[in-house]
C-alpha positions as CSV (number, residue, x, y, z in Angstrom):
1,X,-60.0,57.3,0.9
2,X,-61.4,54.3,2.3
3,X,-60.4,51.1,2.9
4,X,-61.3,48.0,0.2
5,X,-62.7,45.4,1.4
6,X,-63.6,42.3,-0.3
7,X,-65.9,39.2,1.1
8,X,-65.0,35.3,-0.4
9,X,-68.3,33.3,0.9
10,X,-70.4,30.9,-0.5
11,X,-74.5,31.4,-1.1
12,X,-75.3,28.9,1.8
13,X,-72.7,30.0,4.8
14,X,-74.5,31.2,8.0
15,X,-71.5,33.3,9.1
16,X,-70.7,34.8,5.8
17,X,-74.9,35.8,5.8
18,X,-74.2,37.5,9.6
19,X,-71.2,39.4,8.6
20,X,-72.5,40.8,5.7
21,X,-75.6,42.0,7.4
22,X,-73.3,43.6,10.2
23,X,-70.8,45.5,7.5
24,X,-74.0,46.8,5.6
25,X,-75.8,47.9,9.0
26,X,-72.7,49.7,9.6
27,X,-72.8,51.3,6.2
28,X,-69.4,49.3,4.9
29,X,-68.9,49.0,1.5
30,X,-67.4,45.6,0.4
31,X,-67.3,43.4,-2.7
32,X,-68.5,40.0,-2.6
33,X,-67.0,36.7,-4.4
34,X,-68.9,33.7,-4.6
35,X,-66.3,30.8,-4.3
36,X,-68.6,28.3,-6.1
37,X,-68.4,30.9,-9.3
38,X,-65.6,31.6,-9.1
39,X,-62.9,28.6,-9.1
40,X,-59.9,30.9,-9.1
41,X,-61.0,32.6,-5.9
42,X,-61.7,29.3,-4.4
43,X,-58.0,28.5,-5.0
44,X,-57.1,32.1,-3.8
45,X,-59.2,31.0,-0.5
46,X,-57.2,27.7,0.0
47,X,-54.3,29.7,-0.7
48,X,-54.7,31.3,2.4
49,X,-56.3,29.0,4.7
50,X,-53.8,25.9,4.5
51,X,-55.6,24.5,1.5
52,X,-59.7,24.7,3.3
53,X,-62.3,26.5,1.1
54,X,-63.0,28.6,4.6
55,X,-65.5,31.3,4.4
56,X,-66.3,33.9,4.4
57,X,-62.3,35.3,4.1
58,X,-62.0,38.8,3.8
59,X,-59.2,40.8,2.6
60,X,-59.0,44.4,3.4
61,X,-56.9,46.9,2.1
62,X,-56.3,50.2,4.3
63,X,-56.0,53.6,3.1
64,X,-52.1,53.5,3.9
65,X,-52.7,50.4,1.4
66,X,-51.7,47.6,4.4
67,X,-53.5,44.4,3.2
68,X,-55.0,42.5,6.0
69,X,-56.3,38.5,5.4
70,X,-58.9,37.4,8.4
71,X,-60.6,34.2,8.0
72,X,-64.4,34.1,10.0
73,X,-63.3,37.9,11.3
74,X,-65.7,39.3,13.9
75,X,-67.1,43.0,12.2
76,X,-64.5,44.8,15.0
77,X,-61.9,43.2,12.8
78,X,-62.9,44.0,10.2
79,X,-63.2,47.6,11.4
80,X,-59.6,47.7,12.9
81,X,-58.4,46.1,9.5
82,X,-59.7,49.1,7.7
83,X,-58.3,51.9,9.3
């Protein structure tokens, strides 16, 4: 079993458009949200970064079903997040 990863980002952010390039070069599955879409996950987003619409926010959930929340996360987190 894998770890579930999901993506908040926008259309327009530069650092959403580098990690998802890094996570599928690596071959990492992950399901994207479009905040703009999507109001409720833009008030998720604030929920967890002290009321900013910061992207891209990624929550993963590990195997051993530990949910991690990383705001801007380098792919290495993402990686360590997932295990």
């Amino acid at each position: 079993m894998s770890a579930q990863i999901t993506m908040y980002s926008t259309p327009w952010c530069g650092y959403c458009k580098r990690l998802k390039s890094q996570l599928d070069r690596e071959g990492i599955a992950f399901a994207e949200v479009d905040i703009e879409q999507k109001p409720e996950a833009a008030d998720y987003v604030m929920s967890v970064n002290n009321g900013n619409q910061t992207v891209p926010t990624v929550v993963v959930v590990a195997p051993d079903g530990k949910q991690t929340v990383m705001t801007n996360p380098s792919l290495a987190q993402v990686k360590a997040a997932s295990v």
